[in-house]
N, C-alpha and C positions, 0 to 999 in steps of 0.2 A: 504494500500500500504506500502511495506517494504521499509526501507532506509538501503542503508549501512552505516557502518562506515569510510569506506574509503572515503576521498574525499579532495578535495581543491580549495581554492576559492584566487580572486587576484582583487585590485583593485587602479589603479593609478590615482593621485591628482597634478594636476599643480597649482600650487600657484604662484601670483609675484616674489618671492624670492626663492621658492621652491620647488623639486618633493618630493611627499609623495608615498610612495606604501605600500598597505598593503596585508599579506598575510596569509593564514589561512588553517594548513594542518591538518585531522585527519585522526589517523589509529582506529582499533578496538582497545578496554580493556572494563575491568568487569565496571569498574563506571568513572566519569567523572574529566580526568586528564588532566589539563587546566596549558600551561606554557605560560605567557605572556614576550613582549620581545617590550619594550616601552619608547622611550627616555625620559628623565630625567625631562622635563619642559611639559611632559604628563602625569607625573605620579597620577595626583592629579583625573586621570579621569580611571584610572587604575581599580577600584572597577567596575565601572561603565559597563567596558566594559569584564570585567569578567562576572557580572549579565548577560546583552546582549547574552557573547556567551553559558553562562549557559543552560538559556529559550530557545534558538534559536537550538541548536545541542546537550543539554541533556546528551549526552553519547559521551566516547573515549576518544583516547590519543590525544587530541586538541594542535597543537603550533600555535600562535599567533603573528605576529611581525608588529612594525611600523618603516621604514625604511624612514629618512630625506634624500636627499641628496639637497645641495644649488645649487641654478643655478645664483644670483644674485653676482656683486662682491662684494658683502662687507660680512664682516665676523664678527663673536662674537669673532672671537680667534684674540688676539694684541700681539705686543712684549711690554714688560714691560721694556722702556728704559733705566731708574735708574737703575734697577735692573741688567739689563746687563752691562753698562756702568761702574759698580761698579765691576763686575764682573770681569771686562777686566784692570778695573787698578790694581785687588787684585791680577790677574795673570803675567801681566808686572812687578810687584814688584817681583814677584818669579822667573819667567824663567829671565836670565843674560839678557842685552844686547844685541843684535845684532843677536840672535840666532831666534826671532821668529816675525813675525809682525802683525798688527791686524785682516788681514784676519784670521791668523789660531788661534787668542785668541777668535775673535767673534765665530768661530767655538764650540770653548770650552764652552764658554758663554753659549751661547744658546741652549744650554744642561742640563744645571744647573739649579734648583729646582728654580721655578716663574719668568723664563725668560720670559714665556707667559703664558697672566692671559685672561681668559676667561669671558666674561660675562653671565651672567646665563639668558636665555629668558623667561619671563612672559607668562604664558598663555592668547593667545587672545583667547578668547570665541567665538567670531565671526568664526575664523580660525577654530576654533574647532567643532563647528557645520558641517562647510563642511568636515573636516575629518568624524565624524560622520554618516554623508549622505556616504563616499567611507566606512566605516566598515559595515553600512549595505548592501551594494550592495556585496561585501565580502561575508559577509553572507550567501544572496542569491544564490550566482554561489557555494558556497560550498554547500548547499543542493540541489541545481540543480546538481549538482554532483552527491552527496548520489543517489538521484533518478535515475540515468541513470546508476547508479553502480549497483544500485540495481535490476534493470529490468531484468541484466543476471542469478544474484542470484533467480530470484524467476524463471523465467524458467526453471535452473536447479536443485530447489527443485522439480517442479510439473511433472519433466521428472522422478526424481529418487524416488518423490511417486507414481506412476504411475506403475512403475516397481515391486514397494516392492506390490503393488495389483496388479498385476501380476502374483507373486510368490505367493502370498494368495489365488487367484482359484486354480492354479496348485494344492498347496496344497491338498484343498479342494475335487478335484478330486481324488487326490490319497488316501487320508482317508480310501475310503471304499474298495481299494485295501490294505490298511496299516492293518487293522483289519484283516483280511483274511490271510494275510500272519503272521501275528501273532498267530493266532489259528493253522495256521497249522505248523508252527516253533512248538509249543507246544506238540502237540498229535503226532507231530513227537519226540520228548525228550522223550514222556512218553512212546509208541510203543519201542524204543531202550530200554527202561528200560526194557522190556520185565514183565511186575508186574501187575497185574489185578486193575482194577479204578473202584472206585464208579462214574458212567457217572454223577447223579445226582450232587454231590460232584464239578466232574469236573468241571459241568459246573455254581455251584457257585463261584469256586474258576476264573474261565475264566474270568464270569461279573465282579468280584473286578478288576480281572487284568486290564481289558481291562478300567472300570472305571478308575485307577489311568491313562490310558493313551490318555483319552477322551481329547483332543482340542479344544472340541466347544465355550467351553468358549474364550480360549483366539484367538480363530479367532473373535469372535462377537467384541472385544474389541479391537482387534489390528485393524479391519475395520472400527471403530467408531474413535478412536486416529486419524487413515489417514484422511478420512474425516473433522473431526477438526481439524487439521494441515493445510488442503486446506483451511477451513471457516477463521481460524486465517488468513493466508496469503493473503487473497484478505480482510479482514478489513481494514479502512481507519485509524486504527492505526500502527504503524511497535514498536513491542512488541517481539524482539528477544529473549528476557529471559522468557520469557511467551512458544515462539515455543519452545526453547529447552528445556523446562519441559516437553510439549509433545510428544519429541522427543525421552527422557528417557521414558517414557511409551511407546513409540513402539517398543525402542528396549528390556525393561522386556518384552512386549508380543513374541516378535520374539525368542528372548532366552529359556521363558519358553515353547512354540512350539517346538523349537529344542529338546530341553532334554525330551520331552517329546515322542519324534516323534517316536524313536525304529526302520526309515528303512531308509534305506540308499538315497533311492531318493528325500525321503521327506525331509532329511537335505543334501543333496544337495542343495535344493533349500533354504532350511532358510542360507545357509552360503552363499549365490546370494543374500538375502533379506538383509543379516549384513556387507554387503559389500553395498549395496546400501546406507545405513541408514550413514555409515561411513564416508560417502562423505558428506550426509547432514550437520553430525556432523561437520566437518570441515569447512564446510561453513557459517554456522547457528551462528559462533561465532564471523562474520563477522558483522550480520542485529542489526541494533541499539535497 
């Protein structure tokens, strides 16, 4: 089963003091780009929850975030009253007299570099554990995500392999209308010549041609690539660098088909079949 890349997961934390939420967005990229976004007195668990989202989601451009907000009144952040109180007499010595009064000096104060000093919060372990329990749940809903993202993606791979074999009978039937009109494009060029032929000759020189323009080969191989493209996508792993190695193998096979093909119907259809595959492409850079 395929994952996508896209996806995002959420999960909210009530604490006595606290709400916690966390949130977990990924898009697609080639390898695994991980930005974390974690208050200051979590950091120490930082490593930790990197590894976590590493194992868990593998692949993409992953953001991460742990968002406090307090719900309790009391608070880490104080006014530092020295400090202001010092403040407001260095400014009364400066502004005259009668011109300003403590409302608008505290104003000024409490602006000034360690009017408020913060205390810095220890990790409870305890506290941390139940964060823990909401990162994994997190987790979860963002690959419960991937999956549900992904279930459209594999639909509309199996609709536009479906098609490109399609285009590969069509082909097939016209082959031995493609030879035919070939042979007779020829003995038509050579009759205009109006020049006497060695028929023997001719018709050596005809099987070369017609050999360099043989397809059989790359039909066996562009029907085998689809098929494995189908095997891969119902595997219970989601190995999107693995599909789109396959994916360049059908389109060399579909290419060299075209160039090969010499009649207009028959690349009609391969430029149906490069259109199809196009779409793929574009999607395929999506599956994890």
């Amino acid at each position: 089963m395929i994952h996508s890349m896209t996806g995002y997961g959420k999960s909210v934390l009530q604490l006595p003091t606290k709400k916690i939420t966390i949130e977990i967005k990924s898009l697609n990229s080639k390898t695994l780009d991980l930005n974390t976004r974690i208050p200051s007195y979590y950091k120490e668990k930082e490593l930790e929850v990197r590894k976590k989202l590493a194992s868990s989601l593998v692949r993409g451009k992953i953001d991460f975030s742990i968002f406090v907000e307090m719900t309790a009144d009391e608070t880490s952040t104080t006014v530092n009253k020295g400090v202001v109180r010092e403040y407001m007499d260095q400014l009364r010595n400066i502004v005259q007299s009668g011109t300003s009064n403590d409302i608008e000096l505290l104003h000024m104060a409490i602006k000034m570099p360690d009017a408020l000093k913060t205390e810095r919060e220890e990790l409870d372990e305890e506290e941390w554990k139940q964060i823990e329990v909401a990162v994994n749940e997190a987790v979860k809903e963002i690959i419960h995500y991937r999956v549900d993202e992904a279930k459209s993606l594999e639909e509309d791979f199996k609709e536009r392999i479906a098609n490109i074999k399609t285009g590969l009978k069509d082909i097939e039937q016209l082959d031995g209308e493609r030879i035919e009109h070939v042979k007779e494009r020829l003995q038509k060029a050579l009759s205009e010549l109006k020049v006497e032929v060695d028929e023997n000759r001719f018709e050596q020189e005809l099987i070369y041609y017609l050999e360099k323009l043989d397809i059989n080969e790359e039909k066996v191989r562009l029907a085998n690539h689809l098929d494995y493209f189908l095997q891969e996508l119902g595997s219970d792993d989601s190995n999107g660098k693995k599909l789109g190695f396959i994916v360049q193998e059908i389109g060399r096979e579909i290419n060299t088909t075209g160039s090969k093909a010499n009649f207009a119907p028959m690349q009609k259809l391969v430029i149906q079949m490069k259109d199809e595959l196009e779409k793929i492409k574009e999607q395929i850079l999506n599956v994890l």
